[in-house]
PyMOL commands that place a pseudoatom at each C-alpha (Angstrom):
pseudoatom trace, name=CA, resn=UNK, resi=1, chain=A, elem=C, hetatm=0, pos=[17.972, -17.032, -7.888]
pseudoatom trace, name=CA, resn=UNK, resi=2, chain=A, elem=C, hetatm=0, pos=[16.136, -15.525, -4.818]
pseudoatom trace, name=CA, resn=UNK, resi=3, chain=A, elem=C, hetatm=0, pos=[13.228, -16.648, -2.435]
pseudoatom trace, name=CA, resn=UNK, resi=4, chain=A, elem=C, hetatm=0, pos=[10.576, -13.489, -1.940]
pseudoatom trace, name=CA, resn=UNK, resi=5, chain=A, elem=C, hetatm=0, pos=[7.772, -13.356, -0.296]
pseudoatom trace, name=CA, resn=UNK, resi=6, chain=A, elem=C, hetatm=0, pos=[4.993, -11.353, -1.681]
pseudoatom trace, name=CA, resn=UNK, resi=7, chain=A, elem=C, hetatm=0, pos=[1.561, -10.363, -0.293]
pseudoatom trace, name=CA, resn=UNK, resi=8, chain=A, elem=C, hetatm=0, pos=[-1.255, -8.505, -2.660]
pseudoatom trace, name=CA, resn=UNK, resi=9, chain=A, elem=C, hetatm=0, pos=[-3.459, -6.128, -1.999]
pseudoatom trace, name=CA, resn=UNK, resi=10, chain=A, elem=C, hetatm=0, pos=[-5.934, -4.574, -4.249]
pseudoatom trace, name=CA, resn=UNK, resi=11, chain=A, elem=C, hetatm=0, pos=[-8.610, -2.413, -4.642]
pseudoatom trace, name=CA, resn=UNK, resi=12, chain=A, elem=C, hetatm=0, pos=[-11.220, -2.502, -7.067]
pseudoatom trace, name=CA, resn=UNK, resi=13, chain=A, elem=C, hetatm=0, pos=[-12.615, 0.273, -9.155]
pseudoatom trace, name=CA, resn=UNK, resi=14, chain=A, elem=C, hetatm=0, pos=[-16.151, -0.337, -7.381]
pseudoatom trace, name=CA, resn=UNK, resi=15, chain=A, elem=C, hetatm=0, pos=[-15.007, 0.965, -3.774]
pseudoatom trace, name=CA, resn=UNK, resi=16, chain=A, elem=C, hetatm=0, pos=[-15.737, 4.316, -2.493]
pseudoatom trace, name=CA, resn=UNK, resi=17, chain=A, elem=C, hetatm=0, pos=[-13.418, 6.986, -4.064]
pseudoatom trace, name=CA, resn=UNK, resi=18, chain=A, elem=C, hetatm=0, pos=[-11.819, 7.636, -0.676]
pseudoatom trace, name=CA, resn=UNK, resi=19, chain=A, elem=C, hetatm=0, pos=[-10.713, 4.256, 0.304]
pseudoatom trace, name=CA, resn=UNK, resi=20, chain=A, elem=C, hetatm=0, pos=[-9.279, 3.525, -3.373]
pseudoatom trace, name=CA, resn=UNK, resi=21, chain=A, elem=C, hetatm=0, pos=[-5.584, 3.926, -2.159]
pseudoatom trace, name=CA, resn=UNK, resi=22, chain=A, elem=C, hetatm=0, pos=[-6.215, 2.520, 1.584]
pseudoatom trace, name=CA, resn=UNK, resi=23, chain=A, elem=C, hetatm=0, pos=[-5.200, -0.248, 2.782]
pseudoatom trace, name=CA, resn=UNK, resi=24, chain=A, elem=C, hetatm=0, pos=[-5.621, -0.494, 6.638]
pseudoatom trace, name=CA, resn=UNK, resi=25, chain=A, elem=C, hetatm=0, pos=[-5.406, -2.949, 9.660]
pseudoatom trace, name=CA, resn=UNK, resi=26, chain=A, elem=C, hetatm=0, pos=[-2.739, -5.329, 7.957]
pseudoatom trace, name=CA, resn=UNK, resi=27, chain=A, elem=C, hetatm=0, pos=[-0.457, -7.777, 10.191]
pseudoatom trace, name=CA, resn=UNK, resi=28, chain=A, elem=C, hetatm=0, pos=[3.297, -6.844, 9.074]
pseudoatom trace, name=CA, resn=UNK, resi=29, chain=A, elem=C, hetatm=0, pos=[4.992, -10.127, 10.826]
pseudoatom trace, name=CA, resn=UNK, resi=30, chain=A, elem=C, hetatm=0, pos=[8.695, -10.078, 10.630]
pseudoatom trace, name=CA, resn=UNK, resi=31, chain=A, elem=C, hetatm=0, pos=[9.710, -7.416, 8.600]
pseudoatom trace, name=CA, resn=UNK, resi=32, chain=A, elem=C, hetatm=0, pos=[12.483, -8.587, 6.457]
pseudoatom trace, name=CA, resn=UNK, resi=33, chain=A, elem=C, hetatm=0, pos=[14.427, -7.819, 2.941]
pseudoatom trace, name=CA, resn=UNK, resi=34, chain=A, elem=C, hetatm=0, pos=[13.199, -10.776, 0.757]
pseudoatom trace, name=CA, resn=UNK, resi=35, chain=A, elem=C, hetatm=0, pos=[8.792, -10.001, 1.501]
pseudoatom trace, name=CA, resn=UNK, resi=36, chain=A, elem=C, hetatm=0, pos=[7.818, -7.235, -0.196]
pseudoatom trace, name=CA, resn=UNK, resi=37, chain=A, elem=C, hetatm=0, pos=[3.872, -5.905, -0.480]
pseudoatom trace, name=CA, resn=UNK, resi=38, chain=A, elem=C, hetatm=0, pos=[2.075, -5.330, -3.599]
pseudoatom trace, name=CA, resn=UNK, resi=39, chain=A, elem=C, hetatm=0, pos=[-0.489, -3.033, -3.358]
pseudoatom trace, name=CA, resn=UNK, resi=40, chain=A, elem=C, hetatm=0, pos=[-2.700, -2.187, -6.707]
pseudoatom trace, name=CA, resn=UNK, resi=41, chain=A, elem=C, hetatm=0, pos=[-5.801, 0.711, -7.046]
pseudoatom trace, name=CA, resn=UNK, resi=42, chain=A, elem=C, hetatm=0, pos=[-7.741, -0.424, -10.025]
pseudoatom trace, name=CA, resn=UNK, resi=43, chain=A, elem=C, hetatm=0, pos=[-9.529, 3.263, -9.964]
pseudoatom trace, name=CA, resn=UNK, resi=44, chain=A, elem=C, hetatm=0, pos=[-5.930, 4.838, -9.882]
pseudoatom trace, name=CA, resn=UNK, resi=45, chain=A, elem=C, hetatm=0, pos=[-4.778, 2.354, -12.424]
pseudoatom trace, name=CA, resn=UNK, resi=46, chain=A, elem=C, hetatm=0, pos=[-1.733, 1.999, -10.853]
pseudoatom trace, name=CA, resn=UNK, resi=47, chain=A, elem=C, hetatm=0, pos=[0.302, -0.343, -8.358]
pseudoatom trace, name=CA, resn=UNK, resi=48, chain=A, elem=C, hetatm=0, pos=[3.449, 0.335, -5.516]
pseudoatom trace, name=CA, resn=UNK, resi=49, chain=A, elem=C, hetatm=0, pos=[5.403, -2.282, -4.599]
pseudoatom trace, name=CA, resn=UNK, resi=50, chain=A, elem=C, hetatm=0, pos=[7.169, -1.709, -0.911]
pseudoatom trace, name=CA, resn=UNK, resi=51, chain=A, elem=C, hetatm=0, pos=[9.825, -3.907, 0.655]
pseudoatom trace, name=CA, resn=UNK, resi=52, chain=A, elem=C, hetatm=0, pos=[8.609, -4.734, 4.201]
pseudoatom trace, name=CA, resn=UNK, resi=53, chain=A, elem=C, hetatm=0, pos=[11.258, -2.860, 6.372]
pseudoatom trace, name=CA, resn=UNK, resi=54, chain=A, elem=C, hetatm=0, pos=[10.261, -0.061, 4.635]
pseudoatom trace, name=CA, resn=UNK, resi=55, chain=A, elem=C, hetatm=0, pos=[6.322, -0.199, 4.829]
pseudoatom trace, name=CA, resn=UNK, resi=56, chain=A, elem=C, hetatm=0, pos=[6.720, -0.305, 8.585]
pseudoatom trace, name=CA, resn=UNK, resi=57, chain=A, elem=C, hetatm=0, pos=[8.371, 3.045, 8.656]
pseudoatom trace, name=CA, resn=UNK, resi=58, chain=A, elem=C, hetatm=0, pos=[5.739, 4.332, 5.866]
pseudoatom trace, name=CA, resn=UNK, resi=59, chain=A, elem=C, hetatm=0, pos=[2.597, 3.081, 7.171]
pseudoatom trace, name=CA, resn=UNK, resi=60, chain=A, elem=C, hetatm=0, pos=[0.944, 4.620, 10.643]
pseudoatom trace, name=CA, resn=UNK, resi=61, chain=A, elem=C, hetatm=0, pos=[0.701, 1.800, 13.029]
pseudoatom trace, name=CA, resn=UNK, resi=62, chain=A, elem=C, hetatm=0, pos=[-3.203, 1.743, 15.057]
pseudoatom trace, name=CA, resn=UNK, resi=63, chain=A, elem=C, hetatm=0, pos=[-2.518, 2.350, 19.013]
pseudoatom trace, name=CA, resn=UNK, resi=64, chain=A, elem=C, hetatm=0, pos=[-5.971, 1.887, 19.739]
pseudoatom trace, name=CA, resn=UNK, resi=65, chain=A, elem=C, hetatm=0, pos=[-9.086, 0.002, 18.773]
pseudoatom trace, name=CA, resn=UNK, resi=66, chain=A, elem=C, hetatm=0, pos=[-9.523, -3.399, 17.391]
pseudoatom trace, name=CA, resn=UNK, resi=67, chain=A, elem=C, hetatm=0, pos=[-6.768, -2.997, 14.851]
pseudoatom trace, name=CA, resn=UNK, resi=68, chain=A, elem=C, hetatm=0, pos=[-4.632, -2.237, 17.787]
pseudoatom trace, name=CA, resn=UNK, resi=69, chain=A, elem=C, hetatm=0, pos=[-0.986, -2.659, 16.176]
pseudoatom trace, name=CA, resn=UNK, resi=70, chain=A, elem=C, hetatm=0, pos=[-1.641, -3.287, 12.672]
pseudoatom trace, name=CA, resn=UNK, resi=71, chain=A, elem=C, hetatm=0, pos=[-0.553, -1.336, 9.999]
pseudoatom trace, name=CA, resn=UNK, resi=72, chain=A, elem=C, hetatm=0, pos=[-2.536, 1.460, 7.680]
pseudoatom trace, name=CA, resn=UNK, resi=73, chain=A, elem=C, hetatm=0, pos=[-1.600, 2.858, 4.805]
pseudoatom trace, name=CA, resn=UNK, resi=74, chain=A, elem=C, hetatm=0, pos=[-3.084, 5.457, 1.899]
pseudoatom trace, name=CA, resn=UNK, resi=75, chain=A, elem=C, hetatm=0, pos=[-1.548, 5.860, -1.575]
pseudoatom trace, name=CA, resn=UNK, resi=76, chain=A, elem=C, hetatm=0, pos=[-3.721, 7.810, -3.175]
pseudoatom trace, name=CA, resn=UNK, resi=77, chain=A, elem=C, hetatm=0, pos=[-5.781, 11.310, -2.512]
pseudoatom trace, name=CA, resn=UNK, resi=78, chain=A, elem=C, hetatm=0, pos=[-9.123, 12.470, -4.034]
pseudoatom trace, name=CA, resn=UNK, resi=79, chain=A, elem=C, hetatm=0, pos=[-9.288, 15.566, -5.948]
pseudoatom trace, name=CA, resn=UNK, resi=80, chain=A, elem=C, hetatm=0, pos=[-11.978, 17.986, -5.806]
pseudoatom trace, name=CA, resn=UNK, resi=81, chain=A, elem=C, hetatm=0, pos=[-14.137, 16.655, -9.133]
pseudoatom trace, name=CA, resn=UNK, resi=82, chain=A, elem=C, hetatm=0, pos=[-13.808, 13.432, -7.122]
pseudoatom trace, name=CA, resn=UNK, resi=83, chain=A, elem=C, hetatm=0, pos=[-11.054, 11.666, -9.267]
pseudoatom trace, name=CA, resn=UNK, resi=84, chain=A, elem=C, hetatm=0, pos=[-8.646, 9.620, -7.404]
pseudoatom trace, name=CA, resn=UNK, resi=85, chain=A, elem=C, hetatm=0, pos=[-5.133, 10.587, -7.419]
pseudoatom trace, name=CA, resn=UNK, resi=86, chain=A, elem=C, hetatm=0, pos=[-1.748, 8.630, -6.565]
pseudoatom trace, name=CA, resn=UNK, resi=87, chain=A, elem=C, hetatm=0, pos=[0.316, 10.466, -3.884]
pseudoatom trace, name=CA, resn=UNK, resi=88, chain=A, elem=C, hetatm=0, pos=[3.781, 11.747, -5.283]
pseudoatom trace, name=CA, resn=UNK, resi=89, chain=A, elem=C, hetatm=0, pos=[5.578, 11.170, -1.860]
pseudoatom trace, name=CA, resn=UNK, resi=90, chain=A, elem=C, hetatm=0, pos=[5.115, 7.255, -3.160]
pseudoatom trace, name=CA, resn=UNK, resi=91, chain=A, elem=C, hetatm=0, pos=[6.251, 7.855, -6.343]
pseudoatom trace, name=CA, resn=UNK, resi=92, chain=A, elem=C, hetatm=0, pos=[9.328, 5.818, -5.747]
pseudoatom trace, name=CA, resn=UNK, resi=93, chain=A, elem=C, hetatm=0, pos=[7.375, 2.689, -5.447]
pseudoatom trace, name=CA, resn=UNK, resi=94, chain=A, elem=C, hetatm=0, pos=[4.943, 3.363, -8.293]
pseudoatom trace, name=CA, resn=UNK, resi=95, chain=A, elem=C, hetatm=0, pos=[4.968, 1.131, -11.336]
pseudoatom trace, name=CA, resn=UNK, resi=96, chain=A, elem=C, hetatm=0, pos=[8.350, -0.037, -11.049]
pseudoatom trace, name=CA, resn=UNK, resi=97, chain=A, elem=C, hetatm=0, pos=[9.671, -1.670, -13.795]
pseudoatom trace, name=CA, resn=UNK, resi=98, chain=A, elem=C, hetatm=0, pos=[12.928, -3.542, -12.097]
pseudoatom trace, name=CA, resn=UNK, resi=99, chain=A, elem=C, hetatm=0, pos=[12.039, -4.200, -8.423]
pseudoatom trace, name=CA, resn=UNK, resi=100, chain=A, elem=C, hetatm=0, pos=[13.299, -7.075, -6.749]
for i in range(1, 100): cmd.bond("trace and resi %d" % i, "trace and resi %d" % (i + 1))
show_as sticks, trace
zoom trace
């Protein structure tokens, strides 16, 4: 048995096309192996989960502004006919099957 800790984020199918896959200006306290981050586009139907350590080195930290140190992040790109697309450099968290 392990202890995880596990934050969601999701998008809905309602939001602008653009923001589908974004997730921006979220607090990453205390990066550590057992908290992981779920992150789910319902307009790209799919979900990434990313161990903490690693979202910190994946997601572009704000230097400026109100979300000055928080994290951003963007899974997914829009194609010209204005479908939303998942971004193959995250591929390796997409949909997992076994991740803990």
């Amino acid at each position: 048995m392990r202890y995880l800790d596990i934050q969601i984020k999701a998008r809905s199918k309602d939001c602008n096309p653009r923001n589908a896959g974004r997730f921006p200006a979220m607090d990453i306290v205390n990066p550590r192996p057992n908290y992981f981050f779920i992150f789910y586009s319902e307009q790209a139907n799919t979900y990434w989960v990313v161990p903490s350590e690693e979202l910190v080195r994946l997601a572009r930290r704000n230097k400026t502004g109100r979300n000055q140190g928080r994290y951003t992040i963007n899974f997914c790109n829009v194609r010209a006919d204005g479908t939303v697309a998942p971004r193959p450099k995250f591929d390796r968290y997409k949909n997992p099957k076994n991740w803990r």
